[in-house]
N, C-alpha and C positions, 0 to 999 in steps of 0.2 A: 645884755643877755648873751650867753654863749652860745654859740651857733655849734647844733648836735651834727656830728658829722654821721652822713648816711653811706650804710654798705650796702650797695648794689648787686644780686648776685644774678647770675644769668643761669637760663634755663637748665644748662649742659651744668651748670655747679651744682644746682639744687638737687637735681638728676643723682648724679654723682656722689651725695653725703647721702641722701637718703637710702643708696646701693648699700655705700660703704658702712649706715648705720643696722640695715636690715640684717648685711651678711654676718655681722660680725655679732649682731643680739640673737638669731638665731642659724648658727651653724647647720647643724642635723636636729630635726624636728619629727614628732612622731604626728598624724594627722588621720583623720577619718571623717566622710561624710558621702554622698553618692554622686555618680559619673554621670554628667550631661552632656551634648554637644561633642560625643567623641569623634574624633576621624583620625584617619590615617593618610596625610598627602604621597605625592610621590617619593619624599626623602627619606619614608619608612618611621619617622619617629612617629610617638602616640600623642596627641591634643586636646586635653578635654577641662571640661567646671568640672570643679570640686564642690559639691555645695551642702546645706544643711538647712534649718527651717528659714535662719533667720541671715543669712550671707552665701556669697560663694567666691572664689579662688580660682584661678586658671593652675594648669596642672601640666607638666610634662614628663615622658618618658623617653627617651631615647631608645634607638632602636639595639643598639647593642642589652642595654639592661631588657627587654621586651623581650627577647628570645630566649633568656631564661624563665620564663611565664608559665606554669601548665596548664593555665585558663584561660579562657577569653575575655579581652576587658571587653566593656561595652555600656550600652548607656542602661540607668536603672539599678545600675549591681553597687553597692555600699563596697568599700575598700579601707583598710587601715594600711599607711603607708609610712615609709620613711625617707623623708628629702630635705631639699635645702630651699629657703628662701633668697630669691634673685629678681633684680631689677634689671627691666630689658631697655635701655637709658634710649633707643630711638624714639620709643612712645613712649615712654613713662611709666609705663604698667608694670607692677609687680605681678611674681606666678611661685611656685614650687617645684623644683625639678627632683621629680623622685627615683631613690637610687632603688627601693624593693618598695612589693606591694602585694599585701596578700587581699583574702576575702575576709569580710567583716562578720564574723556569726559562724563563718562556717572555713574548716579547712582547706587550704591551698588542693591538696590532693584529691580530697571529695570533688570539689567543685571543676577538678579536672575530667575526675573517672564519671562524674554526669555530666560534662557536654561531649567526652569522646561517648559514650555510650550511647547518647542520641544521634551523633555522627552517625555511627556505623549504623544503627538500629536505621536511619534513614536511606543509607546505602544497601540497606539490602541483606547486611550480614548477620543478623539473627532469623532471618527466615527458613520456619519449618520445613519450604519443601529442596532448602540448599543443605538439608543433613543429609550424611549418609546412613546405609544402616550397619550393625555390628556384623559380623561372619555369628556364624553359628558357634563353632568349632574354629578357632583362629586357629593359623600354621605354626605362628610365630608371633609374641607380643615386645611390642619396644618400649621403655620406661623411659622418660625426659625427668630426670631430678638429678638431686645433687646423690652424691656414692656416700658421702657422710653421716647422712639424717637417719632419722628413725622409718622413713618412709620407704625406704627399699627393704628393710626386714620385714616391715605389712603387708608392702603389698608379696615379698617372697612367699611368704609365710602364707601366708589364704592362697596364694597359687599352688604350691605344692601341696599345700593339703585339700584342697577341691580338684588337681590334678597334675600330680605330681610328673610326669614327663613333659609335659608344656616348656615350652622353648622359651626362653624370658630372656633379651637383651636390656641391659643398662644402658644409656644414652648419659654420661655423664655430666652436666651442666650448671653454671652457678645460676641459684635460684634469688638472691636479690644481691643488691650491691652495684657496683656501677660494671658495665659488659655482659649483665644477667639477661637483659633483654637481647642483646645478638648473642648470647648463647646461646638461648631458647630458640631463635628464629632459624637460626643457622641449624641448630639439630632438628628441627619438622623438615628443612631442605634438605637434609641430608640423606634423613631416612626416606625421602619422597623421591630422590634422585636415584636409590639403591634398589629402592621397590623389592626389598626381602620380607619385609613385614605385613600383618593384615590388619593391625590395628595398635594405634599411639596411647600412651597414658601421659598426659601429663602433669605431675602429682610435686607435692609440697605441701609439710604443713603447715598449719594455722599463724595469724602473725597479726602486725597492727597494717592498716591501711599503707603505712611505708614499707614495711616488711614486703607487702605483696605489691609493691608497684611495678616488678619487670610484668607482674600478669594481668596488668591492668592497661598494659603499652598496645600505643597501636602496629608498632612493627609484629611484636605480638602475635595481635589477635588475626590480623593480615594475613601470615604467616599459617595459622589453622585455618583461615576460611578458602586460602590457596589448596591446601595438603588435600589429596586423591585417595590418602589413607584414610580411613573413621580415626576421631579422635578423642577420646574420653578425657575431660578436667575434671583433676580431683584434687585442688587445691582449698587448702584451709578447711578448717570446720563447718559445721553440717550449717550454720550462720553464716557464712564467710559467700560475699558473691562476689565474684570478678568478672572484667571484660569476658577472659577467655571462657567463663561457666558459658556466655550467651553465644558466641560464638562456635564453640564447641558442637561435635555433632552429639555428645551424650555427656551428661553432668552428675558428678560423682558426688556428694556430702563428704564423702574422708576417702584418702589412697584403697583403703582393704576394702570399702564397700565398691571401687572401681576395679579392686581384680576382680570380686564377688560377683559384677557384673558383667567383666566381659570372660571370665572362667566359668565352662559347665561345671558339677561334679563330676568327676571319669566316674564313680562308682553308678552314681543314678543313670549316668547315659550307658554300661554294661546291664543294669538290670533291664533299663529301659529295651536295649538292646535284644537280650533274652526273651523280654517278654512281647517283642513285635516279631522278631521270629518264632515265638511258639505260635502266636496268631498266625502267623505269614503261614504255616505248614499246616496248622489245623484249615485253615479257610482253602488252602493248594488241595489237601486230600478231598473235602467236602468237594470240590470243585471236579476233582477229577472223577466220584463218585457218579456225581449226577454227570457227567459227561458218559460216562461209561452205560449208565443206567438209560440212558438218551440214542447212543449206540445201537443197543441190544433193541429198543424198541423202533427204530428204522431201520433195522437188518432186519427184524420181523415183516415188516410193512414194505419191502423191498421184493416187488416182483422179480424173478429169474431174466436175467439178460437174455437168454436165446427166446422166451415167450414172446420177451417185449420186440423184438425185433422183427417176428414173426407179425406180432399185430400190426408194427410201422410198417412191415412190405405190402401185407393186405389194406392197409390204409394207403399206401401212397397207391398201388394198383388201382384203386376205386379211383382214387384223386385224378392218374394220371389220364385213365378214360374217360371223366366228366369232362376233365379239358381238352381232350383230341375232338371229343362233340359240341363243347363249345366254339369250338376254333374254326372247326367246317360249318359250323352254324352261322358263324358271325361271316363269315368267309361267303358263304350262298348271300348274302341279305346283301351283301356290299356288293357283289357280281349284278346281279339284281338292279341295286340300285345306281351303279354304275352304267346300263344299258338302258335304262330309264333317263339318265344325264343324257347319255350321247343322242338318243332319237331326240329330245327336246333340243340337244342346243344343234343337230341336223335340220331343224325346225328353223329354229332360230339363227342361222346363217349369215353371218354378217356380209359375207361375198353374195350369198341372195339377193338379201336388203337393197346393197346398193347397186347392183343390176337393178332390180325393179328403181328404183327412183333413178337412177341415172337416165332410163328410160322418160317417165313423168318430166324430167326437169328437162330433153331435151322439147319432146311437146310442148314444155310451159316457154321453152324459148321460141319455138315457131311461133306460137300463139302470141307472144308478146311482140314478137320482128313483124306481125301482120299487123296488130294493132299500130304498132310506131308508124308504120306505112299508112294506112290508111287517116289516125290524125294529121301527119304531117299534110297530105291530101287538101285534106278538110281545110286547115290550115292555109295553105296553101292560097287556095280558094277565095278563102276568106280575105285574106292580105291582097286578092288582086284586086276583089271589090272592094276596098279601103284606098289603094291608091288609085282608083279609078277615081273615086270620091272626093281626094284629096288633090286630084291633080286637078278635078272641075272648079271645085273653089280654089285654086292656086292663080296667084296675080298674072302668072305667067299665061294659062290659058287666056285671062280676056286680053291680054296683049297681044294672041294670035289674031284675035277675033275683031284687031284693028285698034282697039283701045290704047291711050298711053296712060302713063303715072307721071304727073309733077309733082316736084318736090321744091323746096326753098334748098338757098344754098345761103351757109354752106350747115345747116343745121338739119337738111335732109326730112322737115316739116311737110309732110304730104299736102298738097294748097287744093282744099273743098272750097272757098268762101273768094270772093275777091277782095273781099277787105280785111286779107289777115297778110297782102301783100302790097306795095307799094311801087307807085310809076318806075322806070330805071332800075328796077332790083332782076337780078339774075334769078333765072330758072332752071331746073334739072327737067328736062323732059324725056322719060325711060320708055322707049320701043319696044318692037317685040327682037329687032335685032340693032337695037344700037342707043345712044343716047344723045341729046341734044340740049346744047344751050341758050336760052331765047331772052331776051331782055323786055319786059314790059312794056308797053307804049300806050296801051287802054284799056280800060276795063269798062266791063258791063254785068247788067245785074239787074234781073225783076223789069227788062225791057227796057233800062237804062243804061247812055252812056256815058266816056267819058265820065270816070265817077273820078 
């Protein structure tokens, strides 16, 4: 039997044809299904599954093809793309590297102009109280459109005939195309840095969602939510919304019904004119009438200045004598009551006072220096019969009276008893003037001796 020779292939070969069979069966492939798992690392490229009910796909974008995007990927959102199939031979794993990628269901553009629109709407820049308002009467209107279109004859044409001496500048600008959007932006800067104007139009018409995409840009809409001028958008048809309608401080349906807006009629505002000055002079005479009417009846009711002055001198006279008798009245009571002060506090004399007690308190000290004198006395007395008493019981007196004191030595034991001393033991015996020492040789006791 013939022995089958075996081919051995190794990881990195297997790797390697299966690369070489993918790339080459499918080149560029069109694909569609939804985004899982996306992220973005540090290197900037895009990472995500590609999946559908029953498989999924790993998926990449590179970051150079990513910033041509005008939506956000992200996870949830269905995409139809176009890429290539690639085997990444470290791991093994096959992916698609896509070169474009739109949204699945719904246009690249739409799905731009509704996430920058939540953007902004979330910044703050559709809020009602960041409008301005329109002037009444502009000085001066500035037009942001292209000089080509049919939209500068509209809105000319409803301006000069709603009021034909209005100052109308053209701001010439390309309205799509690529540099449309820094047209636009650069002409709101412009006219904001010139500051001649009182209020912007910015007008174009009607188009497809591409047509109108510089009015859909964020440099754009930035750009009007910056501007110190009011800005009316009136782009596209009375259907047609863009970024800049919401951003805008006033939104126009078509170019003419935005000069309609921000142009009075001169004629209405001359009648108008006429007919508040006829008011104004009709209501000024009635006014002056009854003013006049109002006059005449407090000139009537206007006593004569020399009467009245006459009555104020006879009034202050009365006045001024009530109070020269008040003044000597109060004047007596206080004198009065002032001599009444003084004999009381004459009374009450504090130099009195302490004469009189200075007096008292030298008495109280005699009275008290005879008291101390005679207790000490008393005293005195007293203490002599104490030591008289105290020198009778004192040892010393029966020592005059011939008595002695023995004591034991050397513990100084006063010796009452003969049997609390013993033959040969030393004695103290205290005189009245000296002391002596006696040695035992007998004792006696109860008529006994020798004990």
């Amino acid at each position: 039997m013939n022995k089958i020779e075996r081919r051995i292939y190794s990881v990195s070969e297997i790797t390697s044809a299966i690369k070489g069979l993918l790339e080459e069966q499918f080149p560029f492939i069109w694909v569609s299904g939804e985004i899982s798992n996306f992220r973005i690392p540090s290197s900037g490229h895009c990472y995500f599954t590609l999946k559908d009910a029953g498989s999924q796909i790993s998926g990449v974008l590179f970051k150079g093809q990513s910033r041509s995007l005008n939506f956000d990927l992200k996870d949830g959102i269905s995409i139809l793309g176009l890429g290539r199939i690639s085997v990444y031979e470290p791991r093994g794993t096959y992916q698609i590297i896509f070169e474009y990628i739109e949204p699945k269901g719904i246009g690249e553009l739409q799905v731009a102009f509704e996430q920058l629109k939540k953007k902004l709407f979330d910044e703050g820049l559709f809020d009602e109280g960041e409008k301005l308002p329109l002037p009444f009467l502009p000085k001066k209107i500035s037009v942001i459109t292209s000089p080509t279109g049919a939209v500068v004859h509209d809105i000319l044409h409803v301006t000069h005939r709603r009021f034909p001496d209005m100052p109308i500048e053209i701001v010439p600008v390309k309205v799509q195309g690529d540099g449309a959007e820094r047209d636009i932006a650069d002409a709101l800067c412009l006219l904001n840095s010139r500051m001649g104007t009182e209020v912007i139009i910015l007008a174009r018409g009607g188009g497809s969602l591409e047509d109108l995409k510089a009015f859909n840009s964020e440099s754009v809409a930035r750009a009007i939510f910056a501007s110190t001028i009011p800005v009316v958008s009136a782009v596209g048809h009375e259907i047609d919304y863009t970024i800049c309608d919401f951003v805008a401080d006033l939104r126009a349906p078509t170019p003419s019904a935005a000069a309609e807006m921000v142009v009075p009629v001169k004629r209405e505002l001359v009648l108008k004119h006429v007919e508040l000055l006829s008011h104004l002079k009709r209501n000024l005479t009635r006014h002056v009438v009854r003013q006049k009417d109002r006059l005449e009846e407090l000139t009537n009711r206007l006593v004569h200045p020399k009467k009245r002055i006459q009555d104020l001198r006879l009034r202050l006279d009365d006045i001024t004598d009530r109070m020269i008798r008040s003044i000597f009245s109060l004047l007596h009571q206080k004198q009065d009551r002032l001599v009444w002060r003084k004999k009381s506090l004459m009374t009450n004399n504090p130099l009195q006072l302490v004469a009189n007690n200075k007096e008292i308190l030298y008495q109280n000290i005699n009275i008290l220096f005879k008291l101390i004198q005679l207790t000490i006395l008393q005293h005195r007395s007293t203490l002599r019969e104490y030591v008289a008493q105290l020198y009778t019981l004192s040892p010393m007196a029966v020592l005059k009276r011939g008595y002695s004191i023995t004591r034991t030595i050397p513990r100084a034991d006063t010796v009452r008893d003969p049997d609390t001393v013993f033959i040969e033991q030393e004695l103290e015996i205290i005189l009245e003037k000296g002391i002596l020492i006696c040695r035992v040789e007998r004792k006696s006791a109860d008529g006994k001796k020798d004990l």
